[in-house]
C-alpha positions as CSV (number, residue, x, y, z in Angstrom):
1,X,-6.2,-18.2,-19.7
2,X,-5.6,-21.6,-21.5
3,X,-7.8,-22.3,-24.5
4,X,-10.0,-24.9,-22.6
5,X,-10.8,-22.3,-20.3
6,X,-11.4,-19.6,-22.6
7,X,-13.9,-22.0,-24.5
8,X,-15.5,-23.9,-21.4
9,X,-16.5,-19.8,-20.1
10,X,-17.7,-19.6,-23.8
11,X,-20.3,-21.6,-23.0
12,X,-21.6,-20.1,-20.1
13,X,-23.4,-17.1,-21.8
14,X,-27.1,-17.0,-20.2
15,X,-26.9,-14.8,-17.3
16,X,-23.8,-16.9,-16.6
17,X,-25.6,-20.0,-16.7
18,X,-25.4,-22.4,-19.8
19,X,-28.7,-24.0,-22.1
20,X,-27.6,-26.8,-24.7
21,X,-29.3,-28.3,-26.9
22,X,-28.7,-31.7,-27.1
23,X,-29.5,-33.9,-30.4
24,X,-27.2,-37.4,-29.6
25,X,-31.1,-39.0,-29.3
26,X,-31.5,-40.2,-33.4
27,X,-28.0,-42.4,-32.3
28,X,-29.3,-43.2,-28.7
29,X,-33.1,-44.1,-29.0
30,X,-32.9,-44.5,-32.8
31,X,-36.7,-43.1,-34.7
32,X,-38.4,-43.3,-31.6
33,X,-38.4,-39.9,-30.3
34,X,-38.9,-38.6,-34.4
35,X,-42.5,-40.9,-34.3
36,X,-44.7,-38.4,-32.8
37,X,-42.6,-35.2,-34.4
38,X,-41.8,-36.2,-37.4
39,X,-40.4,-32.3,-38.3
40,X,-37.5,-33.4,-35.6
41,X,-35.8,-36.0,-37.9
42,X,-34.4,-32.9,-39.8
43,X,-31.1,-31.4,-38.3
44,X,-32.3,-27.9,-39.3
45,X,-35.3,-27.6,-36.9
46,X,-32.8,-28.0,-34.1
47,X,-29.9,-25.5,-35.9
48,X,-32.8,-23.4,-36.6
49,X,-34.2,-23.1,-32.7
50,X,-29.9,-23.5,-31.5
51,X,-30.4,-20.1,-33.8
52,X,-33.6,-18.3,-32.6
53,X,-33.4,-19.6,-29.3
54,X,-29.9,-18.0,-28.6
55,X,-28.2,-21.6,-27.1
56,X,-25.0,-21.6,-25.7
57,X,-24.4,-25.0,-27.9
58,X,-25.8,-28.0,-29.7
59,X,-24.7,-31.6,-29.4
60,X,-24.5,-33.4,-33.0
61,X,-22.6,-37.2,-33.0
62,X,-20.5,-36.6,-36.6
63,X,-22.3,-37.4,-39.1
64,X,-24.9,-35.0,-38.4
65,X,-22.1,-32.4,-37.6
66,X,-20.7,-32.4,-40.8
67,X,-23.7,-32.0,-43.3
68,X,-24.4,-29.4,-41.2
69,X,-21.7,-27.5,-40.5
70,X,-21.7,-24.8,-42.9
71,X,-25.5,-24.4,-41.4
72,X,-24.2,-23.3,-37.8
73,X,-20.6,-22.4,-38.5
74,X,-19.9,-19.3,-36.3
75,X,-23.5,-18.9,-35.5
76,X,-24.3,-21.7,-32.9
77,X,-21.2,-23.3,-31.4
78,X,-20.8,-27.3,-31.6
79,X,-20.4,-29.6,-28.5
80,X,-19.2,-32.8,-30.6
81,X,-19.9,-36.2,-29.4
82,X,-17.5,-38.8,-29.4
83,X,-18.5,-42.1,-28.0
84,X,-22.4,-43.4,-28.4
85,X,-24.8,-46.5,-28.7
86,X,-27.7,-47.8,-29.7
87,X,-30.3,-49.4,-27.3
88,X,-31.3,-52.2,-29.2
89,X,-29.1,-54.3,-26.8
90,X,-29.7,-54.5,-23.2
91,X,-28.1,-52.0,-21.0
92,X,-26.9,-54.6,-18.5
93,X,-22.9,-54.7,-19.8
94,X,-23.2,-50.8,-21.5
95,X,-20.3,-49.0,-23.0
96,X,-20.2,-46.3,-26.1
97,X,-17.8,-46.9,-28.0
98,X,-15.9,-44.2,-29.9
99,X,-17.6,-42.6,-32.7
100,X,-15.4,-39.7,-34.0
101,X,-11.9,-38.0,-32.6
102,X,-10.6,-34.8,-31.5
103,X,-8.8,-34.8,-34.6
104,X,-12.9,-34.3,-36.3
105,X,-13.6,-32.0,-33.4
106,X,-11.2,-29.8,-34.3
107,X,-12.0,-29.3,-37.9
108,X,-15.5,-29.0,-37.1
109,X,-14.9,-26.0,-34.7
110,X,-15.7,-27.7,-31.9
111,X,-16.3,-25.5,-28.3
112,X,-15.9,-28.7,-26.2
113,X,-16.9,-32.4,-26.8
114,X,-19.6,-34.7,-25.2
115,X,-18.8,-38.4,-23.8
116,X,-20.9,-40.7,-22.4
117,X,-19.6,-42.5,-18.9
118,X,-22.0,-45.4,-17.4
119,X,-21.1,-45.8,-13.6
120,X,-21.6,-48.9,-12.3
121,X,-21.5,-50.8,-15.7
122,X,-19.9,-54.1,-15.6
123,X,-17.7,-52.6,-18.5
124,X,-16.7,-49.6,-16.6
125,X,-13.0,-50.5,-16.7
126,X,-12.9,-50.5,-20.1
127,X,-14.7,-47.2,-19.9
128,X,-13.0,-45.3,-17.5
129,X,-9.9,-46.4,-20.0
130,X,-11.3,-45.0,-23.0
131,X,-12.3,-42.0,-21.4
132,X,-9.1,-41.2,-20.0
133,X,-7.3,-40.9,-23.5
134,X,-10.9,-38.7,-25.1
135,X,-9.6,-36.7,-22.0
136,X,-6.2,-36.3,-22.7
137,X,-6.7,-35.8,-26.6
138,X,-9.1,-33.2,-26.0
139,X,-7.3,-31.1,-23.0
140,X,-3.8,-30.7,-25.3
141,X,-6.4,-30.2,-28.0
142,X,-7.7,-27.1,-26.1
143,X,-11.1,-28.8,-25.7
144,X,-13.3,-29.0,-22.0
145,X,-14.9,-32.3,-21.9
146,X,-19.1,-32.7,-21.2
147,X,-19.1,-36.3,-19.3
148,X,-22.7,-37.5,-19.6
149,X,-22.5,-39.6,-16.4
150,X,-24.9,-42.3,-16.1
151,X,-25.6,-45.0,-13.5
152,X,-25.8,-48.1,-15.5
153,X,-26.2,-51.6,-15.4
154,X,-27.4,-54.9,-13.3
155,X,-25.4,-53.4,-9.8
156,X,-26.8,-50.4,-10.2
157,X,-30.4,-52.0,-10.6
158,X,-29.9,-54.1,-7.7
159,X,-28.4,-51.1,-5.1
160,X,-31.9,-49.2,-6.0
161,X,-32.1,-48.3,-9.6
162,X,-30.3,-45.5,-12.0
163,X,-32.3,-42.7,-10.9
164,X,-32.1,-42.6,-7.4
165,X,-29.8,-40.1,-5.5
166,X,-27.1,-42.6,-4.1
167,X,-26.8,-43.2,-8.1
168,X,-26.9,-40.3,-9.6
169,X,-25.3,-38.5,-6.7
170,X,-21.6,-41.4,-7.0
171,X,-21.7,-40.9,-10.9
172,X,-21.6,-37.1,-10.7
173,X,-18.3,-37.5,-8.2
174,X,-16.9,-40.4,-10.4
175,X,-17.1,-37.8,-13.3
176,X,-15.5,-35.2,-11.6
177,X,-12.6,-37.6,-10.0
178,X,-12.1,-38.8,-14.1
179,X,-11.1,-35.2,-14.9
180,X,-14.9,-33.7,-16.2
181,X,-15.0,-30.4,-17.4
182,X,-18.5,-30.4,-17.0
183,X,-20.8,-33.0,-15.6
184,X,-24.8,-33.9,-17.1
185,X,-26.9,-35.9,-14.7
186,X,-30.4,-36.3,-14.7
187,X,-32.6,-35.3,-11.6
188,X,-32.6,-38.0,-8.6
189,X,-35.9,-39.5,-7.5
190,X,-36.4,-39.5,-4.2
191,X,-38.6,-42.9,-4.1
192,X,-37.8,-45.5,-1.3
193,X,-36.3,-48.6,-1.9
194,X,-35.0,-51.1,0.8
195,X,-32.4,-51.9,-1.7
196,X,-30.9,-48.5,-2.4
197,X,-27.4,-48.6,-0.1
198,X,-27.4,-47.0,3.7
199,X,-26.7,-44.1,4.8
200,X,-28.9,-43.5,1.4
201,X,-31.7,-45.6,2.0
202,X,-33.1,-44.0,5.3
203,X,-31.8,-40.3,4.0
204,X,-35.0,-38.4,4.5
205,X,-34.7,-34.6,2.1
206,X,-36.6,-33.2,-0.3
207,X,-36.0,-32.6,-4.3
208,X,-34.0,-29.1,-3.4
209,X,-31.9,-30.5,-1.2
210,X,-31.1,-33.4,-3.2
211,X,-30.3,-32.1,-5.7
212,X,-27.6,-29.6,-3.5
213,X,-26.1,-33.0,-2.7
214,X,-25.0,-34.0,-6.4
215,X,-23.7,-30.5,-7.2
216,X,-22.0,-30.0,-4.1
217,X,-19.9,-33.6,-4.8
218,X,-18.6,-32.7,-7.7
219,X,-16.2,-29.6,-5.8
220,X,-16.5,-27.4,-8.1
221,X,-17.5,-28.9,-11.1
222,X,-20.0,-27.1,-13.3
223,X,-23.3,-29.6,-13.4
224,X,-25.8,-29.4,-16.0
225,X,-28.9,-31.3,-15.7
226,X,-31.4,-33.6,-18.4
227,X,-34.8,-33.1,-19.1
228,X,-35.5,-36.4,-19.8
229,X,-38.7,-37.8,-21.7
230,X,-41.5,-34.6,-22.8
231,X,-43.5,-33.5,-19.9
232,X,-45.8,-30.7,-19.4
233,X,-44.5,-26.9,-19.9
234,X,-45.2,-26.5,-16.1
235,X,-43.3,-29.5,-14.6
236,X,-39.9,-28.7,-17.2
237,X,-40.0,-25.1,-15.6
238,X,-40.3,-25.9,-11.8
239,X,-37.5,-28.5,-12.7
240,X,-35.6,-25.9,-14.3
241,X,-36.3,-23.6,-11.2
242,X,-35.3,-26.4,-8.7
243,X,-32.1,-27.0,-10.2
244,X,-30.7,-23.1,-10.5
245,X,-32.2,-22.5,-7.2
246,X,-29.3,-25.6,-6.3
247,X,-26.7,-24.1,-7.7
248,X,-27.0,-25.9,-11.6
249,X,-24.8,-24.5,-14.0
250,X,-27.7,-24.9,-16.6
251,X,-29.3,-27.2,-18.4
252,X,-29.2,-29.9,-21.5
253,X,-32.3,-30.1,-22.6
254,X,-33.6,-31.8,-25.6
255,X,-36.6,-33.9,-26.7
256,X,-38.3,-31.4,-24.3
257,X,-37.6,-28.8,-26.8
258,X,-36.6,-30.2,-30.4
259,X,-39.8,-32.5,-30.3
260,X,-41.7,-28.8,-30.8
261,X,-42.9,-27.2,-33.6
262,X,-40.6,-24.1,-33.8
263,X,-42.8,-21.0,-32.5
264,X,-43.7,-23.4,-29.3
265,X,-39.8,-24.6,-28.6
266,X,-38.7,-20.8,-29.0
267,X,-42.0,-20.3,-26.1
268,X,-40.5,-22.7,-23.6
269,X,-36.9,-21.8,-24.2
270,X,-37.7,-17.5,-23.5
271,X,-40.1,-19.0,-20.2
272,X,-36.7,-21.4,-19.7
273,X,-34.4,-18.2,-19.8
274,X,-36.6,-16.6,-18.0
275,X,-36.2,-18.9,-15.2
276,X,-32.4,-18.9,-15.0
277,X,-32.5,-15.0,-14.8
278,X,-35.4,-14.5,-12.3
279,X,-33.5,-17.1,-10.0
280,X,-30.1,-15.4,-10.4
281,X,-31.7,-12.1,-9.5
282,X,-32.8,-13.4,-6.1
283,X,-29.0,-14.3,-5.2
């Protein structure tokens, strides 16, 4: 088996299902999502629920990843993320650019790297360019490649908005036609909107079904799905039930954990696991 292989199945260690724990936000949102949890600015509340929690990885952009490395070194593997933003400008024209190599990735002992895609981005040549090379430095690196795929931009806005299934349903196949190794989208909404595209914009399904429809594009492709903004413990675990109950590979969950004091993240994450085995058990 070829190292990407060995290391993408590395990551897949929850009743065969994967939970990251994504911290890209401090880059992404900026203090915001530290305002109300001030206890989440520190990079060892997250190492230290990655730890207790038993997650199959952490995202960290660089920086973080080295002052912290000898923190989680062979106890929590590292997804490192190589391209990100800010949102102080407008995310009509978005692209990330890149932030660290596969070069750093390497050195940091890096499972597999994270890259952020925005479909539908008037700057989405340039960023289907740039991921191409990440791509090929990380696959004769021995690295799988997470592709955040995100619809993006003015178009998108105009054909019915960035969370709606047409969306999220062509960036999933997009990432999985670029070469992804694994594939986060967020949940679709199933709201109506005359300007969301046909055969979409009369499709009538429910949440279950929909989300079928975005895993089953990818052929193949493991898909791992956001939480998104904190909600309730009850909504995150009937999303979390809805999406294994699709066929998810798992999930990438983050301010709905890390915005926690410890004792309650390490709660939702056991309820979380408990989900993903209780669901396999019925297959």
């Amino acid at each position: 088996m070829e190292p990407k292989e060995v290391r993408l199945q590395g990551l897949f260690q929850t009743y065969g299902k994967t939970i990251i724990l994504p911290y890209d936000q401090g880059l992404e949102h900026g203090p915001r999502d530290f305002f109300n949890a001030r206890f989440a600015e520190d990079p060892l509340h997250i190492i230290d629920i990655a730890k207790k929690g038993r997650y199959n990885a952490v995202v960290f952009h660089v920086g973080n990843a080295r002052r912290y490395f000898k923190d989680m070194y062979n106890q929590v593997p590292l997804v490192l993320k190589v391209n990100g933003k800010t949102e102080i400008p407008s995310d009509e024209e978005p692209l990330s650019p890149i932030t660290a190599t596969i070069d750093e990735a390497l050195a940091l002992s890096a499972i597999a790297v994270g890259y952020t895609l925005y479909i539908g981005s008037p700057r989405q040549d340039e960023d289907i360019e740039q991921f191409t090379y990440v791509r090929e430095e990380a696959h004769k690196a021995g690295l799988p490649v997470i592709v955040w795929s995100y619809p993006r931009g003015s178009e998108i806005e105009a054909k019915g908005g960035k969370n709606s299934l047409y969306a999220i349903e062509y960036a999933a196949r997009v990432a999985a036609e670029l070469g992804a190794d694994m594939i986060k989208v967020n949940v679709p909404s199933l709201k109506k909107n005359p300007a969301i595209p046909a055969p979409y914009r009369d499709f009538e399904t429910d949440l279950l079904e929909a989300i079928k429809r975005v895993i089953g594009t990818t052929g193949g492709v493991p898909v791992i799905f956001a939480g998104g903004e904190m909600v309730s413990d009850e909504d995150l675990l009937a999303k979390a039930s809805l999406c294994i109950r699709a066929g998810g590979s798992g999930f990438i969950f983050g301010r709905n954990i890390w915005q926690r004091p410890l004792d309650n993240a390490l709660e939702i994450t056991k309820s979380i696991r408990e989900v993903i085995r209780t669901e396999r058990q019925k297959k």
